[in-house]
C-alpha angles and dihedrals in degrees: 000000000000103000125201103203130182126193090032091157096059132093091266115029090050091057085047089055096053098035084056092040090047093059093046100269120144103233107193111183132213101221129176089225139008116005123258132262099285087064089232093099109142113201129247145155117212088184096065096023089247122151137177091230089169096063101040085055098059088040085061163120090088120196091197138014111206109193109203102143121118151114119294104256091205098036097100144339125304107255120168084254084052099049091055083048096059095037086052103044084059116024099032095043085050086054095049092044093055099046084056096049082054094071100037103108100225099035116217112258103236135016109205103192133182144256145133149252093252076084078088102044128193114347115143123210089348114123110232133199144184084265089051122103131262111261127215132264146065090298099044094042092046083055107039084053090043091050090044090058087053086041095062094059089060083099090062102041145326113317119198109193093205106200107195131202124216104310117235115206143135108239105041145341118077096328090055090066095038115047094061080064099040088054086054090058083241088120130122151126126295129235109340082331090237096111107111123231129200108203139183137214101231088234083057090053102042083051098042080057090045095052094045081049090055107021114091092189097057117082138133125039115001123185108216096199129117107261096253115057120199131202126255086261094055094045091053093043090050094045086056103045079043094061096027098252145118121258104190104140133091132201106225111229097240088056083053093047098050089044094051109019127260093273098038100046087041104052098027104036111010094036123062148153139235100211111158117196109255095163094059088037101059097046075061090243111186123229129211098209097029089164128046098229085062093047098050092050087051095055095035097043112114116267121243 
């Protein structure tokens, strides 16, 4: 299988590279600079729409398209400038992508894009679904209008909307920033810790992308979660038991608040949702960290 991929340097998308190499796919990136390492990059620039048709046409025919790139959510504050960053680096790079698949002759079967489970906002202990609503905020309206651009291309293949949860993983993501403290004993919940979390082991991720790659029968929203969320309280719990240390503080919300900003520490930090992943469930996929506790000593467990 011939692979577009976008996003190849992040934690994910480079997983998924490897994950896809590894098995004898061929994995071309569209990079903003030099090519990858396979030496087949084809340029592009999300951020001016400009793309090196030209070349992604002779790297073709392409069997899939993954779209990973974007902003990172948690990177900074969320300034009005950083807000059109995030919005541009994925709506207007979707857009961009899926004006280019249109004038590839044959088009790629099937475009898995991403998104998040901020599609969903802020809703508490309630249990949420693909078939569930958008909710409201920055988050949930940055990923129903990212999701709309990916929509538009159903005309032209299969489109998979991949809805992932936090991402647990060694080397990066959430648990990169929060182990070192942890290991402190500096660890602890944040706000009142009932905020629930839906999380993701990155090999589950990197599978959940693979399946929607392979599999002709899945398309539409996907929710790329383990099958049992926990709340901010029981993360932080399990993290610490993980790394055999105490956990017993706590961050107030309004700390939170003045470090990040109202919106961003409400919605990234204080909000959640607890979206469990009934598409995947019921075409009986198979995770490799189904519980939480297995994930976190998989990641934590020591390197040899």
């Amino acid at each position: 299988m011939r692979v577009l991929l976008t996003g190849s340097h992040g934690l994910i998308g480079s997983a998924l590279a490897a994950d896809l190499e590894g098995r004898g796919h061929l994995v071309v990136p569209l990079v903003r600079s030099s090519p990858g390492r396979s030496g087949t990059g084809v340029a592009w620039d999300p951020a001016t729409g400009d793309v090196d048709h030209g070349a992604l046409a002779a790297a073709g025919p392409f069997e899939g398209v993954v779209h990973l790139a974007g902003a990172g959510i948690g990177d900074r504050r969320w300034t009005p400038a950083r807000k059109r960053v995030l919005r541009d680096s994925r709506v207007g790079s979707t857009q961009t992508l899926v004006a280019a698949l249109r004038r590839l002759d044959p088009p790629p079967g099937v475009l898995v894009s991403g998104s998040a489970v901020g599609y969903y906002g802020d809703r508490g202990a309630e249990e949420v679904t693909e078939e569930s609503a958008p909710g409201s905020g920055f988050l949930a309206d940055l990923c129903r209008d990212w999701e709309a651009q990916a929509v538009a291309a159903e005309d032209l293949l299969r489109v998979v909307r991949v809805r992932t949860g936090v991402v647990l993983a060694a080397g990066g993501g959430i648990l990169g920033r929060l182990l070192p403290v942890f290991r402190l004993g500096l660890g602890g919940r944040l706000g009142r810790g009932d905020q629930y979390l839906s999380w993701i082991s990155l090999r589950d991720v990197v599978g959940v992308l693979r399946r929607a790659l392979e599999d002709p029968g899945l398309a539409g929203p996907v929710n790329a979660t383990a099958p049992e969320p926990v709340t901010n309280a029981a993360f932080t719990s399990a993290v610490a038991r993980a790394v055999r240390r105490p956990a017993m503080l706590a961050v107030p919300a309004p700390v939170l608040e003045l470090a990040l900003g109202r919106e961003m520490a409400r919605e990234f930090l204080l909000g959640g949702q607890r979206a469990r992943p009934a598409v995947l469930a019921g075409r009986d996929h198979s995770w490799a960290d189904p519980t939480l506790e297995g994930a976190l000593a998989a990641v934590t467990a020591p390197r040899t």
